[in-house]
N, C-alpha and C positions, 0 to 999 in steps of 0.2 A: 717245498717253498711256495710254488703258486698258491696250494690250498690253503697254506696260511696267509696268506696274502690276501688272497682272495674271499677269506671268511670271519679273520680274527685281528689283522693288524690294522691299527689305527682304529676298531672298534669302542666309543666309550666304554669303559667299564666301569662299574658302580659298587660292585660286589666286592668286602672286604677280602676275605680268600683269595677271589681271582686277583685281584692287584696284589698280594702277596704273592702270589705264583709266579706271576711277570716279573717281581722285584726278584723273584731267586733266581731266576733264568734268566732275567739280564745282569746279575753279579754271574754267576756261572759263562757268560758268553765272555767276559773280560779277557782279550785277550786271542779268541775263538773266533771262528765263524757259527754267525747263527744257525749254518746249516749243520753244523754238529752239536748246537744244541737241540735244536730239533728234532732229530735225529735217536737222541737221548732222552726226550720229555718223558715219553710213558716211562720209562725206567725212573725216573727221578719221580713223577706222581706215584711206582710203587714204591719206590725206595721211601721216599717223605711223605709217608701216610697221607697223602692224597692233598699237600702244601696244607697240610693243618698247622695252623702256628701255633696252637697250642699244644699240641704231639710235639713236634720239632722246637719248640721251645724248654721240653725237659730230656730233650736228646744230653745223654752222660758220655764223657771217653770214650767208652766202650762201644756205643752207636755209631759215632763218629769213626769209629777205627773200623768198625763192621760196613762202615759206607765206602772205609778208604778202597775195601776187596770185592766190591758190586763192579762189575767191570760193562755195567747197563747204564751207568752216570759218571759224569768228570768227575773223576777222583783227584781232586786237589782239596789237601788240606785246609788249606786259607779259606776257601772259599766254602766248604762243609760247615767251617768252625764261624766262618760269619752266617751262615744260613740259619743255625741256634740262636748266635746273638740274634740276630735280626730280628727273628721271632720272638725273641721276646721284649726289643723295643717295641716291634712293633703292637704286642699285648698291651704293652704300658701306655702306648700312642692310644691305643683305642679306649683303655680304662680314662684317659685322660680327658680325651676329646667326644669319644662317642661313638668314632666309628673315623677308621684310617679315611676310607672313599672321601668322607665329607672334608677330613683336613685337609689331602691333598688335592683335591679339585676345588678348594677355596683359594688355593692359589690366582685360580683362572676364573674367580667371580661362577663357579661351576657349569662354564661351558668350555668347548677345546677350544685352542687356539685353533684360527683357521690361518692356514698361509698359503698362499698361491706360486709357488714353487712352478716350474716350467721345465725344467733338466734335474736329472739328479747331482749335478756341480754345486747345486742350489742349495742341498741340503744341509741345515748347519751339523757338525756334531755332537755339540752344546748351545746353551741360547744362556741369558740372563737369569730366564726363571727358571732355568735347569740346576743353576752354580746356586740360586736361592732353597731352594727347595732339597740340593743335595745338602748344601750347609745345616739348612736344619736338622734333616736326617743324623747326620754325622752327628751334630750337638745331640741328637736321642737318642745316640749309641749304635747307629746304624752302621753297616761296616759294607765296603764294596759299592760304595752310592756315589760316586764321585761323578761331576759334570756331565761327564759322557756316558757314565752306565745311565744316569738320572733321565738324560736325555732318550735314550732308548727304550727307556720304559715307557717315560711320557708315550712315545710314539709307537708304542706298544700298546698301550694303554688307552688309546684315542685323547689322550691328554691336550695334543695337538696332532693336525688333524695332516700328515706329511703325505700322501698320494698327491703326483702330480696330478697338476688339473688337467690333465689330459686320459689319467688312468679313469677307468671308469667305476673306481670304488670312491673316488674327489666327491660327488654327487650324493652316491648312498650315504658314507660314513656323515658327509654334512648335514644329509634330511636325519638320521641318527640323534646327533651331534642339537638339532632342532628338537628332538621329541622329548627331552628329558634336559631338567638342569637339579642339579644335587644343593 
C-alpha cells in the first residue's frame, strides 16, 4: 500500500491504457478493499492481457467463465462481464473522441483538480464532477462507474490531486500536475 502510494496514486496520467487499467480496478475494488485489489493486480494484468481494451473487448462466455476459476483475480461475475463491456465503450469513446486521456481530463480544463485537504475526514467520496463524468460514462455504456468508483479513479488517476498537504507526495504530484496539461 505505501509503494503505491508512494509512487502511483494521485499520479496524472495521460496514457489511454493506463487509465483503462485504473477504471478496471477501481470497478473491481467496489465493494473491497484496495488492499485486496492490489494485492490481485499482477494476476489481473495476466489474466487481461496486460488491460488491453482491445483483447478484453472481444473477451466471449467462455473467457469470462475461464476468468471466473483464475483464483489470482476477483472472480465476480458482474464485474468481469462489465470489464468486456467497458472495453469496448471505451474503444468507441476513443474512435469517437480521439483518445479516452483527452476526453476525460477535458473535464478539468486538462489539469487536476487541486485541493487542500488537511485530515482525511476531509476527503469527499464523490464530488460533482465525479456524478458528471460517471453519468457520461454510464450514457457510453460503461458499467461499474458510478460516483464513488468514478471518484476513485479520478484520484487514482491524479485527476485531482487528494494527498493531504501535509503528505509529502501534495508537492511532487502538484509540480507533476504543472509540467504537463492534455
Amino acid at each position: 500500500m505505501a509503494a503505491y502510494h508512494d509512487t502511483e496514486w494521485g499520479v496524472p496520467l495521460y496514457e489511454d491504457r493506463k487509465l483503462f487499467e485504473f477504471l478496471v480496478l477501481d470497478a473491481m475494488q467496489a465493494g473491497l478493499s484496495w488492499r485486496i485489489v492490489l494485492e490481485k493486480r499482477a494476476g489481473f494484468h495476466r489474466a487481461l492481457d496486460g488491460f488491453d481494451p482491445v483483447r478484453i473487448a472481444r473477451y466471449r462466455p467462455a473467457k469470462v467463465a475461464a476468468l471466473l476459476r483464475d483464483p489470482g483475480i476477483i472472480r465476480n461475475r458482474l464485474k468481469l462481464q462489465a470489464s468486456v463491456t467497458n472495453a469496448q465503450a471505451f474503444l468507441e469513446l476513443q474512435r469517437e473522441t480521439g483518445s479516452f486521456a483527452r476526453w476525460v481530463w477535458g473535464f478539468s480544463g486538462g489539469r487536476p483538480a487541486l485541493h487542500r485537504f488537511r485530515t482525511l475526514k476531509e476527503l469527499p467520496a464523490k464530488t460533482p464532477s465525479a456524478a458528471l463524468i460517471s453519468r457520461e460514462l454510464i450514457q457510453r455504456g460503461f458499467r461499474f462507474v458510478g460516483p464513488t468508483i468514478t471518484y476513485a479513479f479520478m484520484q487514482a488517476a491524479g485527476l485531482v490531486n487528494d494527498h493531504l498537504v501535509s503528505c509529502f507526495r501534495y508537492r511532487q504530484v502538484q509540480r507533476l500536475a504543472r509540467a504537463r496539461v492534455v
